[in-house]
RODO-2510 file (C-alpha; in nm, 4 decimals, decimal comma):
residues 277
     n   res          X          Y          Z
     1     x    -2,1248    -3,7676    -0,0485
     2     x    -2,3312    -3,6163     0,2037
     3     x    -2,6513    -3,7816     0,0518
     4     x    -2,4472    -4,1037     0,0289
     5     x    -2,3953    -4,0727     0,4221
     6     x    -2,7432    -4,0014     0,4832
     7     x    -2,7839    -4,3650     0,3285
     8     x    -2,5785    -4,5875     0,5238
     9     x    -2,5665    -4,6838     0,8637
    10     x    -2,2010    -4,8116     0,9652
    11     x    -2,3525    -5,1932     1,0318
    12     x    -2,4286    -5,1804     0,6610
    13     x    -2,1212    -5,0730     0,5396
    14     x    -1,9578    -5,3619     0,7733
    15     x    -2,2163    -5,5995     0,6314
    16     x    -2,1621    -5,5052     0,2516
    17     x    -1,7885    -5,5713     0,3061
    18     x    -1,8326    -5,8858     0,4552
    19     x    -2,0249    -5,9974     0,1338
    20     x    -1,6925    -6,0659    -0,0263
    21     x    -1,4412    -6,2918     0,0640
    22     x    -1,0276    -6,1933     0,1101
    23     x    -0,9921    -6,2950    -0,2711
    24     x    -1,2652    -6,1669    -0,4292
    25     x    -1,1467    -5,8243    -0,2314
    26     x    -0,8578    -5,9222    -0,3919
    27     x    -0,9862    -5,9757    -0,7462
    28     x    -1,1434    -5,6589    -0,7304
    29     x    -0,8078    -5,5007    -0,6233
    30     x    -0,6907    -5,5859    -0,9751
    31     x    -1,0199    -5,5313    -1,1783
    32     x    -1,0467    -5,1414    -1,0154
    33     x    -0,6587    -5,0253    -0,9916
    34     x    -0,4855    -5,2105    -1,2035
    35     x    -0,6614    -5,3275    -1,5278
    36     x    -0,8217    -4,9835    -1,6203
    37     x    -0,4709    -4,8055    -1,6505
    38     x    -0,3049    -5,1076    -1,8400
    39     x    -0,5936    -5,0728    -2,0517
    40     x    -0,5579    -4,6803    -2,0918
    41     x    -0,1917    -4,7318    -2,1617
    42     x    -0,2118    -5,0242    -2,4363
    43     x    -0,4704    -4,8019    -2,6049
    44     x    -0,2985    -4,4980    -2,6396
    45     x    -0,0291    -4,6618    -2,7798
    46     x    -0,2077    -4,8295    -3,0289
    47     x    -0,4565    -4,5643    -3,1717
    48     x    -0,1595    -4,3239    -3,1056
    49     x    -0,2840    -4,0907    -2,9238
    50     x    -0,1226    -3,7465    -2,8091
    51     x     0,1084    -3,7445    -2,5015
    52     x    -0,1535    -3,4874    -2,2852
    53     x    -0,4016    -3,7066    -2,4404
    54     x    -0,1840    -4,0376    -2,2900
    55     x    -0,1489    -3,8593    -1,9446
    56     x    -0,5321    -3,8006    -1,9004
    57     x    -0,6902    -4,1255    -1,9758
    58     x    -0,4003    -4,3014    -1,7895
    59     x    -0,4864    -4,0881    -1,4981
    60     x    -0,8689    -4,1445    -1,5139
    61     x    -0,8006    -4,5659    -1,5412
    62     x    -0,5763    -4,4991    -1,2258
    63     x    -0,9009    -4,3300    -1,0587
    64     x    -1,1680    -4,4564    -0,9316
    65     x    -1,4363    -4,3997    -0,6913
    66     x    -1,6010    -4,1104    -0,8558
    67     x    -1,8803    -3,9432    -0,5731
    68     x    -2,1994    -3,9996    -0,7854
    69     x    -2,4556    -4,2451    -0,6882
    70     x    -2,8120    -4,1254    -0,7453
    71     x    -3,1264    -4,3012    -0,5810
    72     x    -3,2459    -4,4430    -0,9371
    73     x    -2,9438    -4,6966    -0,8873
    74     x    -3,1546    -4,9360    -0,6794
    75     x    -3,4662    -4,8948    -0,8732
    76     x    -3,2788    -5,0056    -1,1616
    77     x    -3,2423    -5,3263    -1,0068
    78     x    -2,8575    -5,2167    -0,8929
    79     x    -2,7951    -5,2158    -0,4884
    80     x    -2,7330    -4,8192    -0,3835
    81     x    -2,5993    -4,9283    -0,0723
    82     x    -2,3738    -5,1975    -0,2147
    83     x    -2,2201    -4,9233    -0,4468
    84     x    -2,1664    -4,6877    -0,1705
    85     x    -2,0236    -4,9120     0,0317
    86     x    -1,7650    -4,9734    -0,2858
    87     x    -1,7007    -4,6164    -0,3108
    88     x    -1,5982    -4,5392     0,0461
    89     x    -1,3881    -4,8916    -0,0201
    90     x    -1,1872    -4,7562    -0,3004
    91     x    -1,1677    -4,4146    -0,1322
    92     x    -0,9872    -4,5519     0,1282
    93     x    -0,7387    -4,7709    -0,1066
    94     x    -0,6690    -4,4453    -0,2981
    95     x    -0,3733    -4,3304    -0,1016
    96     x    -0,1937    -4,6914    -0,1316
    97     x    -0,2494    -4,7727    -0,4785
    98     x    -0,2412    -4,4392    -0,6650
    99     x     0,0902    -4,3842    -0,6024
   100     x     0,2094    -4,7096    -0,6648
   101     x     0,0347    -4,7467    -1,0116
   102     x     0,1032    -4,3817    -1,1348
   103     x     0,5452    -4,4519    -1,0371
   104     x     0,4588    -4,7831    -1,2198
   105     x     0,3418    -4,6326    -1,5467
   106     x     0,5918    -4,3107    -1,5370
   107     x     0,8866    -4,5555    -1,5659
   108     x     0,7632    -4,7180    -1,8388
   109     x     0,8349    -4,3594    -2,0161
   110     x     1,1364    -4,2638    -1,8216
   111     x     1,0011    -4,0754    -1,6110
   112     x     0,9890    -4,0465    -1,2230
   113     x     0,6595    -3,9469    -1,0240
   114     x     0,5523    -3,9716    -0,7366
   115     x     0,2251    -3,8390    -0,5685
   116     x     0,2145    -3,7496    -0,2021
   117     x     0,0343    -4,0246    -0,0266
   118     x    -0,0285    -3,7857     0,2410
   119     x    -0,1896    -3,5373    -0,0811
   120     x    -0,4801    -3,8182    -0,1810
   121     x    -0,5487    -3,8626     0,1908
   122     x    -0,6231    -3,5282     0,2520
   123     x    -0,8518    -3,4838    -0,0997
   124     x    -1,0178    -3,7834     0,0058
   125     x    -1,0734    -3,7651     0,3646
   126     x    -1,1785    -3,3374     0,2478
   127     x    -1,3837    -3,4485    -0,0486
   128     x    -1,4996    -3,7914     0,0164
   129     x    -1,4847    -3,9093     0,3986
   130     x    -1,5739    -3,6008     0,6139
   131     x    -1,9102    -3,5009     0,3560
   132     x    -1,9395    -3,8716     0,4264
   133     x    -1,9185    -3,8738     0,8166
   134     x    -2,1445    -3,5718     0,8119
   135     x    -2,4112    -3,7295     0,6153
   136     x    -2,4170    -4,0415     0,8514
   137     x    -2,4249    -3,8171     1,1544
   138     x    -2,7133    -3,6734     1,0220
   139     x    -2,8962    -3,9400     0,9434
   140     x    -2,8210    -4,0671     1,3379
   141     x    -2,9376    -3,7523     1,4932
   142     x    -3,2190    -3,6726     1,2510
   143     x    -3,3400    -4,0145     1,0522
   144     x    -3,6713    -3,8358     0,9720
   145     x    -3,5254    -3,5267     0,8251
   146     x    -3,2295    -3,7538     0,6436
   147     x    -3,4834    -3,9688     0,5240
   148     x    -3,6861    -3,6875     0,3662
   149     x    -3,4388    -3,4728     0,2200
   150     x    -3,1599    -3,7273     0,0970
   151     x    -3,3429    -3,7667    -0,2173
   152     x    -3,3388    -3,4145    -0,2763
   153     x    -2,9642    -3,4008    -0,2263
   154     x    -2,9063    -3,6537    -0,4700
   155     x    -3,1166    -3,4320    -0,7230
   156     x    -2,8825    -3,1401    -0,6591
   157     x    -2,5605    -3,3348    -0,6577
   158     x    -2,6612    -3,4454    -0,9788
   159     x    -2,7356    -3,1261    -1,1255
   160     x    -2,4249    -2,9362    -0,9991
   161     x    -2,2305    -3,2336    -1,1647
   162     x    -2,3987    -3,2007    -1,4954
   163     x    -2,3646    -2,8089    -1,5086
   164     x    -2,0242    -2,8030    -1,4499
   165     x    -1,9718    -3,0628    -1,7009
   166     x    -2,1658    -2,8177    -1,9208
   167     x    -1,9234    -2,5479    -1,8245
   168     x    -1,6076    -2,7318    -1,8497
   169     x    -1,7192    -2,8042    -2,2318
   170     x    -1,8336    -2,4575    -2,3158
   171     x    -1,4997    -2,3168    -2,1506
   172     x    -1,2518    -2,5919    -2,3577
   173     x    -1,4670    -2,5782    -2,6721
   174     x    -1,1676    -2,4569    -2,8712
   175     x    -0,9370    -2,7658    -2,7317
   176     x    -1,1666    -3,0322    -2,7973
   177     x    -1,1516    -2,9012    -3,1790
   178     x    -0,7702    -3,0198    -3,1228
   179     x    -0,7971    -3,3223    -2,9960
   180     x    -0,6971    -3,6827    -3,1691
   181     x    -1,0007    -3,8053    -3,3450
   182     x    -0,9361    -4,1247    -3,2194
   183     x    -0,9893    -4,0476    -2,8060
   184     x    -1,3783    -4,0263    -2,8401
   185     x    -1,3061    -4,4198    -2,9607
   186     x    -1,0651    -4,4819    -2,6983
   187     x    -1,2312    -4,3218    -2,3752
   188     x    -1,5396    -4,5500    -2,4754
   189     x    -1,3350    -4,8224    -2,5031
   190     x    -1,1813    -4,7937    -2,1400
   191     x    -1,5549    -4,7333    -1,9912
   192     x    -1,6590    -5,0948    -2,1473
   193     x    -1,3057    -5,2111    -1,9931
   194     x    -1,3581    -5,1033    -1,6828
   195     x    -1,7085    -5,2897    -1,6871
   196     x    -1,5504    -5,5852    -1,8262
   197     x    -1,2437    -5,5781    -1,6114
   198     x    -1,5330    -5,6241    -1,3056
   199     x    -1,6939    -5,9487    -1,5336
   200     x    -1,3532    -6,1161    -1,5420
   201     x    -1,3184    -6,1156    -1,2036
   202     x    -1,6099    -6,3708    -1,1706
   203     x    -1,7361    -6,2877    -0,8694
   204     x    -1,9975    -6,5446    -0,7345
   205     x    -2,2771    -6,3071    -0,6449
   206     x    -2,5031    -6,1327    -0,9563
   207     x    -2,6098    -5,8480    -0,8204
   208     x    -2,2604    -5,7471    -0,6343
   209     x    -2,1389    -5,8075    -0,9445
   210     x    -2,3298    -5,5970    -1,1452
   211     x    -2,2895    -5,3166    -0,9322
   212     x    -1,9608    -5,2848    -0,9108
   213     x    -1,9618    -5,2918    -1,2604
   214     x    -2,1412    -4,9822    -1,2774
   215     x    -1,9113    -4,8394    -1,0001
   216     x    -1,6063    -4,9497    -1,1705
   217     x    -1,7020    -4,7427    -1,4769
   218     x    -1,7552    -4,4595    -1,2904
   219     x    -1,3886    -4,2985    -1,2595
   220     x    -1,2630    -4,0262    -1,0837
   221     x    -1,2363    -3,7101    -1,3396
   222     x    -1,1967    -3,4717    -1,0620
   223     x    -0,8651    -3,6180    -0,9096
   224     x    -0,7527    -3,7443    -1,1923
   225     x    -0,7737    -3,3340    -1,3798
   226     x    -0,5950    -3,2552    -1,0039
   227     x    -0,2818    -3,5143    -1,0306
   228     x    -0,2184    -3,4145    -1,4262
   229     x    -0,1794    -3,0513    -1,3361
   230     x    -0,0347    -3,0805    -1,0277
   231     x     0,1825    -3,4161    -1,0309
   232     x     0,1996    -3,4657    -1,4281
   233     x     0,2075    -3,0565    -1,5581
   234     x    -0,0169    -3,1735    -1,8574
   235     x    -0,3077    -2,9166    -1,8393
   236     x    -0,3742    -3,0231    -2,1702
   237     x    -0,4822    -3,3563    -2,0717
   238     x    -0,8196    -3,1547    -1,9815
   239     x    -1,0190    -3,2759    -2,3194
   240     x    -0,9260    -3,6027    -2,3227
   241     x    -1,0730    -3,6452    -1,9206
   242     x    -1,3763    -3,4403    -2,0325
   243     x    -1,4135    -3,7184    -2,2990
   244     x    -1,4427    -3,9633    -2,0741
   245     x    -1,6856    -3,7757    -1,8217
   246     x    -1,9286    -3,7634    -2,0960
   247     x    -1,8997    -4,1015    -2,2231
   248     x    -1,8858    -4,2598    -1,8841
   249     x    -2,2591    -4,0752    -1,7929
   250     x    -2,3712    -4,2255    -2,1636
   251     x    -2,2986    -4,5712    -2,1164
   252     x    -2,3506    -4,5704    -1,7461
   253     x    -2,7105    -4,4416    -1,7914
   254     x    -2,7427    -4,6693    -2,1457
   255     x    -2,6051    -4,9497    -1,9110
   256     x    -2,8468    -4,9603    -1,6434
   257     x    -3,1710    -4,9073    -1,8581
   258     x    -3,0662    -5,2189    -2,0711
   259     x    -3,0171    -5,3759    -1,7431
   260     x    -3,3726    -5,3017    -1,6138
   261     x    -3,5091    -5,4146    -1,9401
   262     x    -3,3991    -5,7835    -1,8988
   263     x    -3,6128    -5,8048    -1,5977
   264     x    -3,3067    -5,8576    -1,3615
   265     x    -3,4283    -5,9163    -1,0062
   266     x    -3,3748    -5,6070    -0,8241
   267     x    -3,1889    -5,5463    -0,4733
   268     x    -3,4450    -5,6868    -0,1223
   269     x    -3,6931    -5,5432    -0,0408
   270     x    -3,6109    -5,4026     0,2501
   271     x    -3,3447    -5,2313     0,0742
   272     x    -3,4874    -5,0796    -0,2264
   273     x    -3,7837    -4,9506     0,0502
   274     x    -3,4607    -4,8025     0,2472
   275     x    -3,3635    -4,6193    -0,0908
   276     x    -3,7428    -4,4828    -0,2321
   277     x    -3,8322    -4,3356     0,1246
***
């Protein structure tokens, strides 16, 4: 997040907003909170899957946001600062539409939860917002040194995120032996449904569309492993989100090469010289 920071200038972030009218915000409102935990739910249900199993995909479709954006985005014909400007978006719609959508799907099993708004603001503004602030401060105060080393930081982020998949897997090795053989089907599933739920929306621009969805796939595993031991007391919904970390990376990276392929113009060119300094 800091390396996202060190991207964006608050103009941009304004500007990138602007891009989309009140209902395509709208639309997108539905395509990122909504349709990926319907999705999760209906296909739990129908390749039966385990209740832990249930909890962590639901949880996963009901977050999004996820803090990795690497500088390859824009070279791959995707706009960097487009997607960050969608991540600090859904960041900030986190504490009004979690709740809201995880209450929704408890009753639907008799059951009544409800997260702390107040709880997701303060992982957010902690994990998300403040790394955020600091990396924009940076950049102010030091656009030389931000403009040098932000690469570097997106190297690292990515690293640390692949290693501790790495570790999660080695330490759960004996639980993924247990799980349904079905979830590998259904957590790839949901990533092409949160891609698609973006493509229904129709949004008018191609390359805003496109990004987002790329973004859109890319759900929050962290908060969502947080909320089902915390909120939901599955621990055992761990495989199931691990499941979807993995397959989300796969078709995200698969995703964006086949993109690249077709020749797809990529972002300006003041932009994509913004991202490669």
């Amino acid at each position: 997040m800091v390396s996202v920071g060190m991207s964006l200038k608050p103009t941009q972030v304004a500007s990138n907003w602007r891009r989309l009218t009140w209902l395509s915000w709208l639309r997108m409102v539905v395509a990122t909170f909504l349709l990926p935990p319907l999705l999760a739910l209906i296909l739990a249900n129908v390749f039966h899957l385990t209740r832990a199993e249930l909890t962590g995909i639901f949880l996963v479709g009901a977050t999004p946001g996820a803090p990795l954006l690497t500088r390859n985005l824009a070279r791959k014909g995707f706009d960097m600062h487009l997607a960050a400007s969608y991540q600090v978006w859904a960041a900030l719609m986190v504490p009004v539409m979690i709740p809201l959508v995880v209450a929704a799907g408890a009753k639907l099993y008799n059951r009544d939860v409800w997260i702390s708004p107040v709880l997701l603001l303060s992982q957010i503004a902690s994990k998300q917002l403040l790394p955020f602030a600091v990396g924009m401060v940076v950049a102010w105060l030091a656009p030389k040194f931000s403009q040098k080393y932000q690469p570097t930081l997106n190297v690292l982020g990515n690293f640390l995120l692949t290693l501790l998949i790495v570790l999660v897997l080695f330490k759960i090795g004996s639980a993924l032996k247990e799980i349904t053989p079905m979830l590998p089907i259904v957590v790839l599933l949901l990533v092409f449904g949160s891609m698609a739920a973006v493509w229904v929306m129709r949004l008018s621009d191609p390359l805003l569309r496109q990004t987002f969805v790329v973004c859109n796939a890319n759900r929050h595993v962290g908060l969502a492993l947080l909320l089902s031991g915390q909120y939901l007391h599955s621990e055992k919904a761990l495989p199931a989100i691990a499941c979807y970390a993995m397959a989300a990376l796969l078709v995200m990276f698969a995703y964006a090469r086949w993109y690249r392929s077709r020749g797809t113009p990529s972002v300006p060119l003041h932009q994509e010289a913004d991202c490669l300094r």
